[in-house]
Phi, psi and omega in degrees: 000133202269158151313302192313305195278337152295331185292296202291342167245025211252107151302314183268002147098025199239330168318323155276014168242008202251306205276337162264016154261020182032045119142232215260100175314130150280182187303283184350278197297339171328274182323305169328292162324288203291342190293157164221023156300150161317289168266111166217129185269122178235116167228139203203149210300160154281163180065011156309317185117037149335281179312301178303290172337287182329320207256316177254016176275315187300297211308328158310311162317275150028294211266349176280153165294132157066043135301123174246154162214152163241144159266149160210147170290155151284330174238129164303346175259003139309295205287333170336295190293317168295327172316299243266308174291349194276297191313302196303322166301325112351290219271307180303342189244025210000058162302309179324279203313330175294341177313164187231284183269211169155079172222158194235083187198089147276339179280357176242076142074019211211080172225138181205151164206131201222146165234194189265354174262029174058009180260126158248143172242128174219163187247172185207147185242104171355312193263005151215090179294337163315335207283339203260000180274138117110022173250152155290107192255142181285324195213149184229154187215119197240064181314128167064020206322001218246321184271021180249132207287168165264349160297342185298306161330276197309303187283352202253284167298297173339275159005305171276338158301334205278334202253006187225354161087062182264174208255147186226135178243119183242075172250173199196175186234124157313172201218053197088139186271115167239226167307319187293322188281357152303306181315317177317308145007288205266336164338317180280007212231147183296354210259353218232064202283335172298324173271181182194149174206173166198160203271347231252141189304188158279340200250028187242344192254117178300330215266357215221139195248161207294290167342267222308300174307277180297033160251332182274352157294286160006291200267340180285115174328131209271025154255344171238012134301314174313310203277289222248359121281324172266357191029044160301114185263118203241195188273182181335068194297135187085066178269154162310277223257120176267066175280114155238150193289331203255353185256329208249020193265087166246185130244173208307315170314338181255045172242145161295181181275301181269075189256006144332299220250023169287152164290126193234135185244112146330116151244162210237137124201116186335150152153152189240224153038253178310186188289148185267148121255136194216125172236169189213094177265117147277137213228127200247211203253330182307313185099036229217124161244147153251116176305115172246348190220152178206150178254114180234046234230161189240153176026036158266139182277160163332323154335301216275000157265350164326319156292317175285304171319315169312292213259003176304152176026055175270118174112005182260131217283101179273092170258021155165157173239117172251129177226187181288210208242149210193052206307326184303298218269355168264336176279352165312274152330297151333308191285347168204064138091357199240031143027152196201152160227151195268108186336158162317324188276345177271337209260354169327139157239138185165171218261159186307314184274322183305291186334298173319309193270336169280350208267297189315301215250354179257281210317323182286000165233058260144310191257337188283343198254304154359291213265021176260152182277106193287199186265011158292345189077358174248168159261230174205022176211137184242168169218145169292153173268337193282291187282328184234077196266007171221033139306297163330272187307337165290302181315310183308309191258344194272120201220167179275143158294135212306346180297311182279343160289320185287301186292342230012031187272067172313314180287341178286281267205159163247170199299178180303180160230020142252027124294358162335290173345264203288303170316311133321014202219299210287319170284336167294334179281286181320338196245359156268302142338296164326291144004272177332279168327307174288320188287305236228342190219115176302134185272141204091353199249316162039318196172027177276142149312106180320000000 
């Protein structure tokens, strides 16, 4: 893209200083740059030019009187890199020397620039979340947002925008589907007039060679090509569980007719802060389980889920709610209608993590062996598509930590936690269900009335 053709398109009033830091946006960041939405989301392969777009979409703020901004990170040595260009770009325009503060040693927790026209920038960090209470921002830069929880957003961040109407820059390489592809979302949607988002490959950057691309199709596994080229938003890397949507999926049209009178078991597993979760596994003469139902909630007491779980599928054949260990929260249940047996890891007998962990590595291999595809072309484990939408997104996102992903040493450790939830809810069932099946059912006997 020429000087000439930025000068003829710059709305916003940004080409001559884009051209004396020499420079030349490709058309993507062009288009990025040229937006005056509020909320913009860029998400993109590596080596587009994230970062760099971020750091100089701001810098114009930066340079207007009496502006605060932040960068933040997952990490202070995430959050670097748009610094590192914002400085460097400061330094080109010979700004620096103008600071009233100025210190740069971000990775140990410490970058700021303050100026005599009352505009400040500093970086921050994810992982100490005290630090995101009480300032006001004109502008936010959220590096690498895909790896940043989303509460942080919500509880942290959202907040400081509110009182000065500041502007938010999210770009990011996806990390798995989580929060950014909603944000993405609404960046597409007429409904959403404030936001704006895009999309672009790596191969989107003119500067990035063709060779280089396909050689990294070739060796890469073709979901973190997806992700990390294609800017895709794909499932997890270093995922548990091998769900596909189009295998591991059903509706309601694809049940026999009496698949009513199948045996159904409830699993639990507590949380207020975390996710509350309750599944509904139906078990089919076949040894077939269908997720058919899900409870899925955040800050609700036990109370107040309680009545629903009783009567959710009431007349349909309950042979047992097995949940973790909860002494409150069973008695809870108990106490309206919902009687509980105590998960594989509780009824283990062995000293507490060794329990734990036999309790774990039998339910995860119990949902991995479910979910391979037999020489029928199916599997043996299902989800409503309708109803158990954040079964799905546990399934999608629930990965090993990258240590553990890279060894493939599964059994030392559990998976991260936050896709946790229902998936714990989801190995208690299957490891009752298994139970059952050995204890209660006779061959030939299957999903019958004792």
């Amino acid at each position: 893209m020429t000087t000439a053709t930025i000068d003829l398109q710059d709305t916003r009033g940004i080409g001559s200083l884009f051209s004396s830091l020499g420079y030349m946006p490709s058309e993507g960041q062009w288009q990025f740059h040229q937006s005056n939405a509020r909320f913009k989301i860029l998400v993109a392969g590596s080596r587009f030019g994230k970062s760099m777009s971020a750091a100089r979409d701001v810098l114009p703020d930066l340079l207007r009187p009496n502006t605060r901004g932040w960068i933040v990170g997952p990490t202070y040595s995430l959050a670097e890199k748009e610094w590192r260009y914002l400085i460097d770009d400061l330094a080109t325009l010979r700004l620096i020397k103008n600071a009233v503060k100025f210190r740069d040693s971000v990775k140990t927790g410490d970058g700021l620039i303050s100026f005599p026209w009352g505009s400040t920038a500093e970086v921050k960090s994810a992982d100490h979340p005290a630090s995101l209470l009480g300032e006001e921002l004109d502008w936010l830069i959220i590096s690498e947002a895909s790896q940043v929880k989303h509460s942080v957003w919500e509880r942290y961040l959202r907040a400081r925008l509110g009182s000065r109407q500041g502007r938010l820059i999210l770009p990011t390489t996806p990390c798995g589907v989580n929060w950014v592809q909603d944000f993405y979302s609404r960046g597409q949607s007429p409904e959403w007039p404030d936001w704006a988002s895009w999309s672009f490959t790596t191969l989107d950057n003119p500067t990035f060679e063709l060779e280089e691309w396909e050689a990294a199709k070739r060796e890469l596994d073709c979901d973190v090509f997806a992700e990390q080229y294609e800017g895709q938003f794909v499932h997890a890397q270093g995922r548990v569980y091998k769900f596909q949507d189009k295998i591991h999926t059903y509706v309601d049209s694809d049940l026999p007719r009496n698949w009513e009178d199948w045996p159904i078991i409830r699993a639990i597993d507590f949380g207020y802060t975390n996710p509350f979760a309750c599944l509904w596994l139906a078990l089919s003469p076949d040894a077939e389980i269908y997720v058919i139902d899900e409870i899925y909630q955040r800050e609700k007491l036990c109370s107040d889920l309680a009545v629903d779980i009783r009567d959710r599928w009431k007349g349909h054949r309950i042979l047992a709610t097995v949940a973790d260990h909860d002494a409150e929260d069973r008695a809870t249940l108990r106490r309206h209608g919902v009687p509980t047996v105590p998960c594989i890891k509780n009824r283990l007998e062995m000293p507490g993590i060794k329990r734990q962990m036999r309790g774990f590595r039998q339910g995860l291999h119990l949902v991995k062996t479910l979910l391979k595809v037999r020489e029928n072309g199916k599997p043996r484990l299902f989800v409503h598509r309708g109803r158990c939408p954040y079964t799905i997104e546990e399934f999608q996102n629930y990965a090993w930590p990258d240590s553990r992903a890279e060894s493939g040493r599964d059994e030392k450790e559990e998976p991260l936690g936050k896709y946790s939830h229902a998936m714990d809810a989801l190995r208690y069932g299957v490891c009752e269900l298994e139970r059952y099946l050995k204890l209660n059912v006779a061959p030939g006997m299957r999903g019958k009335r004792k």
